[in-house]
C-alpha positions as CSV (number, residue, x, y, z in Angstrom):
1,X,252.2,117.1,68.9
2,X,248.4,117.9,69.3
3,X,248.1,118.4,65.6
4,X,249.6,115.4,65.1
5,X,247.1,113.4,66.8
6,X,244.1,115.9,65.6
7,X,244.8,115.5,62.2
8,X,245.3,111.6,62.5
9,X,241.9,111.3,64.5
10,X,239.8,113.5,61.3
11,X,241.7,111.3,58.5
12,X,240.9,108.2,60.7
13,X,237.0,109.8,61.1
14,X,237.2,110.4,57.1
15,X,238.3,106.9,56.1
16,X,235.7,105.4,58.8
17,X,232.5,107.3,56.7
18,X,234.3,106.5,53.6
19,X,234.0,102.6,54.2
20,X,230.8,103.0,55.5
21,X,229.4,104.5,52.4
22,X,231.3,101.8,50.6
23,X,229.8,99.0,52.1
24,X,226.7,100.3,51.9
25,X,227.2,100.5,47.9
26,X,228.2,97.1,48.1
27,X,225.6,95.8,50.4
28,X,222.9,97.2,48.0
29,X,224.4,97.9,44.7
30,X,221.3,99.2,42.7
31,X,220.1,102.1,45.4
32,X,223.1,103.9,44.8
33,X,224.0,103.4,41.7
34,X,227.8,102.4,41.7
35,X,229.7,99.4,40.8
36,X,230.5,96.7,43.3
37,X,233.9,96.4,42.2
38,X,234.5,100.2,42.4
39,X,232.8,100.0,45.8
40,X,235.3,97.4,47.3
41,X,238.0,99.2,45.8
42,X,237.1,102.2,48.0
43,X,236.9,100.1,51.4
44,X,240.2,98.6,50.8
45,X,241.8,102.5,50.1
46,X,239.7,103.6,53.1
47,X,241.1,100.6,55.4
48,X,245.1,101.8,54.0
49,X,243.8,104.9,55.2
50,X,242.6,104.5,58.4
51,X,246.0,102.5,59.2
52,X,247.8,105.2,57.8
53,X,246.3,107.6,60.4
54,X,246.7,105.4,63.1
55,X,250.0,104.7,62.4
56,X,250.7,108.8,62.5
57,X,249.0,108.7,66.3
58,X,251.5,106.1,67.5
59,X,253.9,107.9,65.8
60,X,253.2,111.0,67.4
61,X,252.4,109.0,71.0
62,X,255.9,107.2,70.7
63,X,257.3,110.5,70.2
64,X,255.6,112.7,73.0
65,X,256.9,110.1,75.1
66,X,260.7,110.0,73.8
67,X,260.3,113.8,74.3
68,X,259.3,113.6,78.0
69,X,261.4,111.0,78.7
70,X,264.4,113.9,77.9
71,X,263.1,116.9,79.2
72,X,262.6,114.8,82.8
């Protein structure tokens, strides 16, 4: 189950620096270069993503404890 919650905590790390560069494109458009549209595009797929991963921890949580729960 530790892998579980190790590889939701780096996707939900990943999507977290994902919108951050995002928003940063959007709240200044001409330092990096990118569109605005493209750039809110990204923060939406990085939000799906985060959820995604957090979703998989309470998953795995919800799990570990069904698991316990028979083995006591």
């Amino acid at each position: 189950m530790n892998t579980a919650f190790s590889t939701s905590v780096s996707a939900m790390a990943a999507a977290q620096a994902q919108l951050s560069h995002s928003a940063r494109a959007v709240a200044n458009p001409r330092a990096g270069g990118t569109d605005v549209i493209e750039a809110m595009v990204s923060m939406k797929k990085a939000e799906a993503a985060h959820s995604a991963a957090a979703a998989i921890a309470h998953t795995a949580a919800d799990m570990e404890d069904r698991l316990l729960d028979i083995l006591a």
